[in-house]
C-alpha positions in Angstrom: -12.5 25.7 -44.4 -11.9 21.9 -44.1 -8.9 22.7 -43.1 -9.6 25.0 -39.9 -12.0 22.6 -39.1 -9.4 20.0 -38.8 -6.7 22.3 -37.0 -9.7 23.0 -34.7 -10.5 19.5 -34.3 -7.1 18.3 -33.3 -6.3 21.5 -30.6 -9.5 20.1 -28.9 -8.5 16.7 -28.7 -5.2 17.7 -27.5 -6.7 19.7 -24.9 -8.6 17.0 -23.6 -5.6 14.6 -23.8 -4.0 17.4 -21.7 -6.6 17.3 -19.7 -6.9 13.8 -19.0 -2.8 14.0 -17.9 -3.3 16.4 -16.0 -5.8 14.5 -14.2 -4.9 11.2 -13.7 -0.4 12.8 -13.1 -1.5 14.4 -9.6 -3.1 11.0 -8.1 -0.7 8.8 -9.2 2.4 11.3 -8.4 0.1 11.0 -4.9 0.4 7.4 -4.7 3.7 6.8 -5.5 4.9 9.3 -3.3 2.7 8.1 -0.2 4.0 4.2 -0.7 7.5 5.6 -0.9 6.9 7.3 2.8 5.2 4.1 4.1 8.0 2.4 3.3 10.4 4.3 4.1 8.5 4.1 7.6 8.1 -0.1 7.8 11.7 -0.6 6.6 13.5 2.8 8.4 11.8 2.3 11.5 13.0 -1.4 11.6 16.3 -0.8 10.8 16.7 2.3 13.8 14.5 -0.2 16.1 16.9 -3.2 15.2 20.0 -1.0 16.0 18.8 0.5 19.1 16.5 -2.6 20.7 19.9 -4.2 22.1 18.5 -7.6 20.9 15.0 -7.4 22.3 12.8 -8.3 19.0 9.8 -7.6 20.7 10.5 -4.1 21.6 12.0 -4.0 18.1 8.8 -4.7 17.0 6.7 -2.3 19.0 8.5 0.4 17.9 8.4 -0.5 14.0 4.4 -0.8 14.4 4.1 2.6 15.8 6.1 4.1 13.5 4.0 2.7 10.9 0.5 3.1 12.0 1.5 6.0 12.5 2.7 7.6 9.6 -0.1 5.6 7.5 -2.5 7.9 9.3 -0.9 10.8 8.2 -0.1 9.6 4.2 -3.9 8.7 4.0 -4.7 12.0 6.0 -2.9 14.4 3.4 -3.2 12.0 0.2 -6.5 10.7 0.5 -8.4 13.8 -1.0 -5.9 13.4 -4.2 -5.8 9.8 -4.6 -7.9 8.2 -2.2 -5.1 7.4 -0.6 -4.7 3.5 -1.0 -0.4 3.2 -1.2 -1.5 -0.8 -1.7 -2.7 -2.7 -4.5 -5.4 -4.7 -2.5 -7.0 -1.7 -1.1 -7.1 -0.5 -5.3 -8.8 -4.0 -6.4 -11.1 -3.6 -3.9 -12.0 0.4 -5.7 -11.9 -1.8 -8.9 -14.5 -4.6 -7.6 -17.1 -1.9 -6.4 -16.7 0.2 -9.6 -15.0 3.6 -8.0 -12.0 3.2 -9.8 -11.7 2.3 -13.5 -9.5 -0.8 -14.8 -7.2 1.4 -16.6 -6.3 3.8 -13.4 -6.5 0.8 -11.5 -3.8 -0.8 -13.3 -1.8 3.0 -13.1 -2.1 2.9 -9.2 -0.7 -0.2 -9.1 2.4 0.5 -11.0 2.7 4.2 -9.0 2.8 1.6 -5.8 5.2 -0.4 -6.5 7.6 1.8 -8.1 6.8 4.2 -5.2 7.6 1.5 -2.6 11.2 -0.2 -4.3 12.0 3.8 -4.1 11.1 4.1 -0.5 13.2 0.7 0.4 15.9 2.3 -1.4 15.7 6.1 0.3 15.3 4.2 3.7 18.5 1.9 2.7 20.4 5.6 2.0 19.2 7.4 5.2 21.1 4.6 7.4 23.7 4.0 4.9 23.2 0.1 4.4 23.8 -0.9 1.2 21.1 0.4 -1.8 20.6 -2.8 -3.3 19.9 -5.8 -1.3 17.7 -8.7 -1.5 16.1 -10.0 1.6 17.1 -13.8 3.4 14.4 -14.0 5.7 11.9 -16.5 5.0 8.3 -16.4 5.8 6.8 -19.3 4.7 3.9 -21.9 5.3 -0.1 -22.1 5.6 0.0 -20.2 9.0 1.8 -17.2 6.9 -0.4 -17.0 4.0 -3.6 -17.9 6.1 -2.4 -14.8 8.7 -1.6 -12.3 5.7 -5.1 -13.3 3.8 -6.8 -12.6 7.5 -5.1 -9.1 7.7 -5.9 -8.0 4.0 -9.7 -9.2 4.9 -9.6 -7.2 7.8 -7.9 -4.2 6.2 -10.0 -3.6 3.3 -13.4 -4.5 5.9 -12.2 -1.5 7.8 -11.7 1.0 5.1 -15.5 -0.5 3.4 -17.0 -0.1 6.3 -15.3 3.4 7.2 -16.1 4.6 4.0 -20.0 3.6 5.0 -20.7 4.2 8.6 -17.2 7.1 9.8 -15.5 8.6 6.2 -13.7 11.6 8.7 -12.2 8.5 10.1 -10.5 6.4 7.5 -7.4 7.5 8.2 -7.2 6.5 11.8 -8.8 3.3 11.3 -6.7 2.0 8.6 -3.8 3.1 10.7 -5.1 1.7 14.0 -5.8 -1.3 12.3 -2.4 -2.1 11.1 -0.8 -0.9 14.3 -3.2 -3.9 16.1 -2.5 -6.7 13.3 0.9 -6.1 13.4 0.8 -8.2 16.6 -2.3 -10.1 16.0 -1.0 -12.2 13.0 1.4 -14.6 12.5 2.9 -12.5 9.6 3.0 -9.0 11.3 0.3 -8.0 8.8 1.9 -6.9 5.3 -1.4 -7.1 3.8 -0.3 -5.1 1.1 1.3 -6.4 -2.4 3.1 -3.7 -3.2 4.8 -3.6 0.8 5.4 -7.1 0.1 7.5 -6.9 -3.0 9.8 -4.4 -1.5 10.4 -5.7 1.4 11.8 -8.5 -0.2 14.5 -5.8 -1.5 15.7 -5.1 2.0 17.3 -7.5 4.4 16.8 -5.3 7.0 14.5 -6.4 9.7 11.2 -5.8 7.7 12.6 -8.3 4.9 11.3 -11.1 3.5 12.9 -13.6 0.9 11.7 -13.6 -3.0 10.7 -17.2 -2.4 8.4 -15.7 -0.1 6.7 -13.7 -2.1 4.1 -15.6 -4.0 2.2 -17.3 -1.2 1.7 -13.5 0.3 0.6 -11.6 -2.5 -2.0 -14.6 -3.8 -3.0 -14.7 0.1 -3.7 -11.2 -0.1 -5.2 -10.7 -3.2 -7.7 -13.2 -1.9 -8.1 -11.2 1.3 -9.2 -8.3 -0.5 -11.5 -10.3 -2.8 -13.4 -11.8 0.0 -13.8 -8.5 2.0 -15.3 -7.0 -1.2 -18.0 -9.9 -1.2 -18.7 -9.6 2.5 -18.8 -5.7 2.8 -21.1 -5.7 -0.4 -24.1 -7.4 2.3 -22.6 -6.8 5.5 -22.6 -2.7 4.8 -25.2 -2.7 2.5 -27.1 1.0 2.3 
């Protein structure tokens, strides 16, 4: 008897366990696969626009903004309902911070993201076949860089709080009208992402920036995100 209570026993608790994978494997497969795209976008979309702009970095530029406000609208559109569709570690702190997303899963989506987005650099890299490994020589340093990329992660998580509050059929387009405008509006072109950042710097394409780089961005951004959780907590309060 003891001993079909503890076969029962253990069949439950695998169950559950199977349960729980199953659960947390189709968000995370989500966001992995959506940061993949997005970057697949900033970094594809920069090398075509680099190859075809005949020197002009601004048009360069235009069309590697449309191309990614673009398809972040879509990725958020289809994944959204899965994951929530974040594809960047700032917008997940900011879940963490307001309790809609535990510290565990948190952690999960974060790993997803950046795995997701070193594969996207890579599949862009084989699509316009450049090199698969590379690491990035473009430098994007100083106060006005780190103050622009902390502006653009306060304004990106802002939009999605107060989406979420006020226009929740319309976080999609927001988020991805929003980093179509900052992309011209800051100094950096609005990474305002972690996960972006770090795999950019894997690309010396013309979305790359150097490793040495790195560090001012993602502390800048992490801070972004931090301060839009305090401000949206009383600006959109219910």
């Amino acid at each position: 008897m003891t001993d079909s209570v503890l076969s029962a026993t253990r069949l439950s608790e695998g169950s559950v366990s199977a349960a729980v994978a199953g659960t947390i494997a189709r968000p995370l497969a989500a966001e992995c696969v959506g940061t993949a795209f997005l970057l697949m976008a900033v970094v594809g979309s920069g090398i075509m626009a680099e190859r075809l702009s005949g020197g002009n970095v601004g048009l360069a530029l235009l069309a590697n903004t449309i191309a990614t406000g673009a398809v972040l609208v879509v990725l958020i559109a289809i994944f959204g309902p899965i994951s929530g569709g974040h594809f960047n570690p700032a917008v997940t702190l900011f879940f963490m911070l307001r309790r809609g997303i535990g510290a565990w899963r948190g952690s999960l989506y974060v790993l997803a993201q950046v795995t997701g987005a070193i594969a996207g650099v890579w599949a862009a890299h084989a699509m316009f076949a450049t090199p698969i490994i590379e690491v990035s020589s473009k430098l994007r340093d100083g106060s006005a860089q780190w103050w622009s990329e902390f502006v653009a992660t306060f304004g990106l998580v802002l939009t999605i709080a107060g989406g979420i509050r006020f226009a929740p059929a319309s976080v999609a387009w927001l988020a991805g009208l929003y980093i179509t405008s900052a992309y011209w509006f800051t100094a950096s072109t609005s990474f305002a992402n972690p996960a972006v950042t770090i795999a950019r710097s894997l690309t010396n394409s013309f979305a790359g920036v150097a490793p040495h780089s790195i560090a001012g961005f993602l502390v800048a951004q992490i801070l972004g995100s931090i301060a839009a959780f305090g401000i949206a907590q009383w600006i959109f309060a219910e």
